[in-house]
C-alpha positions as CSV (number, residue, x, y, z in Angstrom):
1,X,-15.9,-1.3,-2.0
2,X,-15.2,2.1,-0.7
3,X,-13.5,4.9,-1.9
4,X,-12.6,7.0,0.7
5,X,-10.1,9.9,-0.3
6,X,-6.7,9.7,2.0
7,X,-4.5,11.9,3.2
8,X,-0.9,12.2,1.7
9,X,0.2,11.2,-1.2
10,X,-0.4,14.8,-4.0
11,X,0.4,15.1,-7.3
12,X,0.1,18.4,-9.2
13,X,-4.1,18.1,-9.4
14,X,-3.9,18.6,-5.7
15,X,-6.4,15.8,-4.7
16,X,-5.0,13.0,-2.9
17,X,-5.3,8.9,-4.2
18,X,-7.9,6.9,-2.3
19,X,-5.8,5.4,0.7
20,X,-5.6,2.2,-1.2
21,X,-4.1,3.5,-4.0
22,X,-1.8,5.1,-1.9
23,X,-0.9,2.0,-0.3
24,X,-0.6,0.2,-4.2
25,X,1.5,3.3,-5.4
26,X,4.3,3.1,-2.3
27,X,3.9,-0.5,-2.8
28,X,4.8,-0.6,-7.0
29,X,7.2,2.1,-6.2
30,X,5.7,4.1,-8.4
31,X,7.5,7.4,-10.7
32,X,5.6,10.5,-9.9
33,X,4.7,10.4,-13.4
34,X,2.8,7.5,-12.4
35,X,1.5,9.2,-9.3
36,X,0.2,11.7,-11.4
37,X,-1.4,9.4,-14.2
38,X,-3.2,7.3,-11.0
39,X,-4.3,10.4,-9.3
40,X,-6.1,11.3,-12.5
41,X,-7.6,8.2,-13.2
42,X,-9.0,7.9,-9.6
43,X,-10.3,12.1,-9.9
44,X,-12.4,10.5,-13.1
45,X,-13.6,7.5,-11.7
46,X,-14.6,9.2,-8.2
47,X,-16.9,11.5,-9.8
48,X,-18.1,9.2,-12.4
49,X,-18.9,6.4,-9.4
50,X,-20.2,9.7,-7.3
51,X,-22.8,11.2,-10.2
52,X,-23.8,7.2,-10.7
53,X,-24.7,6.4,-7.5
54,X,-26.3,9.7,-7.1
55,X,-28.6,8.7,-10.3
56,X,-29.3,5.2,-9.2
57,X,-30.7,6.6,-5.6
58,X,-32.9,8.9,-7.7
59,X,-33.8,6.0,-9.8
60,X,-34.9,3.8,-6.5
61,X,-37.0,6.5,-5.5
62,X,-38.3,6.7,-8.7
63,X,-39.4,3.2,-8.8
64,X,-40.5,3.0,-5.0
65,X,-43.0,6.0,-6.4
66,X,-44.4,4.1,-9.2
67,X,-44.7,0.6,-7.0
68,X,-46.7,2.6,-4.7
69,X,-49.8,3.4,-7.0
70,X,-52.9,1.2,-6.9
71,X,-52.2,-0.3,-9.5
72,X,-48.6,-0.3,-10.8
73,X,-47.9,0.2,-14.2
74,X,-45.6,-2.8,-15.6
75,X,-43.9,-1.0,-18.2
76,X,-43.2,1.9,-16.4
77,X,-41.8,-0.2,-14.1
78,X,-39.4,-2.1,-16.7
79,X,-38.1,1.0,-17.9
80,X,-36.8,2.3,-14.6
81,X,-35.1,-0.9,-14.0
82,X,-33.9,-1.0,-17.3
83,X,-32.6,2.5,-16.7
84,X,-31.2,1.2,-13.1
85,X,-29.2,-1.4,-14.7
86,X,-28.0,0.8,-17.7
87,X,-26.9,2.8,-14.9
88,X,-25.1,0.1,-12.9
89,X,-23.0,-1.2,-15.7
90,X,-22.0,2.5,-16.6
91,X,-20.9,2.5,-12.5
92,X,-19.2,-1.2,-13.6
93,X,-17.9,0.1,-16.7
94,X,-16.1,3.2,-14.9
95,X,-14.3,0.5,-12.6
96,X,-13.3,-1.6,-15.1
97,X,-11.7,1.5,-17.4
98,X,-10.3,2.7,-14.0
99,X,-8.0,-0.6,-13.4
100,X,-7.1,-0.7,-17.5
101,X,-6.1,2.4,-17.1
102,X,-3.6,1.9,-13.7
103,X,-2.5,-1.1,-16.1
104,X,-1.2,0.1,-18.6
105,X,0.4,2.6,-17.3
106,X,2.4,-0.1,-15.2
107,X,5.8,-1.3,-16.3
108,X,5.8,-5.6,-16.9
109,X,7.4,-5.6,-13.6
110,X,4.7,-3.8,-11.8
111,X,2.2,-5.1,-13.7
112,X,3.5,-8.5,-12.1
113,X,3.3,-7.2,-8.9
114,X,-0.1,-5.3,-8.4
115,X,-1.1,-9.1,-10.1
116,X,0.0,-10.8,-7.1
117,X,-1.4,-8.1,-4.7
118,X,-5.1,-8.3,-6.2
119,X,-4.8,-12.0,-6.1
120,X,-3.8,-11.7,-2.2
121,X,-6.7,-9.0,-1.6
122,X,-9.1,-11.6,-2.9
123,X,-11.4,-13.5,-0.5
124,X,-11.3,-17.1,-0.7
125,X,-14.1,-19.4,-2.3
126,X,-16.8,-20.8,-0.3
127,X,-16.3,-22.3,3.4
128,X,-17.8,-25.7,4.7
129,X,-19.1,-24.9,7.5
């Protein structure tokens, strides 16, 4: 899923919402309070998912380096990819405090709504071919 950051929509932090976010807060018909609370929740979660990433690229390189020797030590091994996937559920963890937060700062009505709009993004289960 990408992040990209949009154009438009500002609150006072100055840093626009991702362009879905945009889309979700014109869609919810958001207060600007609202607009303000989501633009900070997105500012934390882009540089938390930025620094993450930015670790778990070190972290491949890290492991690439210590596959490469003769004769690779196994526990050195385990602990980078026990780092990698402490790392990747800190990235998971981010997302997941990213939509409670949106949530509940959603009225029952709009919480209704962005329901029905994630259940329309979602792709549908497997195809026969």
């Amino acid at each position: 899923m990408s992040h990209h950051m949009g154009h438009g929509l500002r609150a006072d932090m100055g840093a626009p919402l991702s362009r879905h976010l945009e889309r979700m807060a014109e869609a919810l018909h958001l207060s600007n309070e609202q607009r303000t609370q989501m633009q900070a929740l997105q500012l934390t979660y882009a540089k938390e998912a930025i620094r993450g990433r930015a670790e778990l690229a070190v972290m491949r390189l890290d492991l690439r380096q210590v596959l490469q020797a003769d004769q690779p030590d196994l526990t050195e091994v385990k602990t980078v990819l026990q780092q990698m996937a402490g790392k990747q559920t800190e990235l998971r963890m981010a997302r997941i405090t990213l939509m409670l937060g949106t949530r509940s700062m959603l009225t029952p009505a709009q919480r209704q709504q962005w329901r029905t709009m994630r259940v329309q993004r979602m792709p549908e289960g497997p195809r026969e071919p």
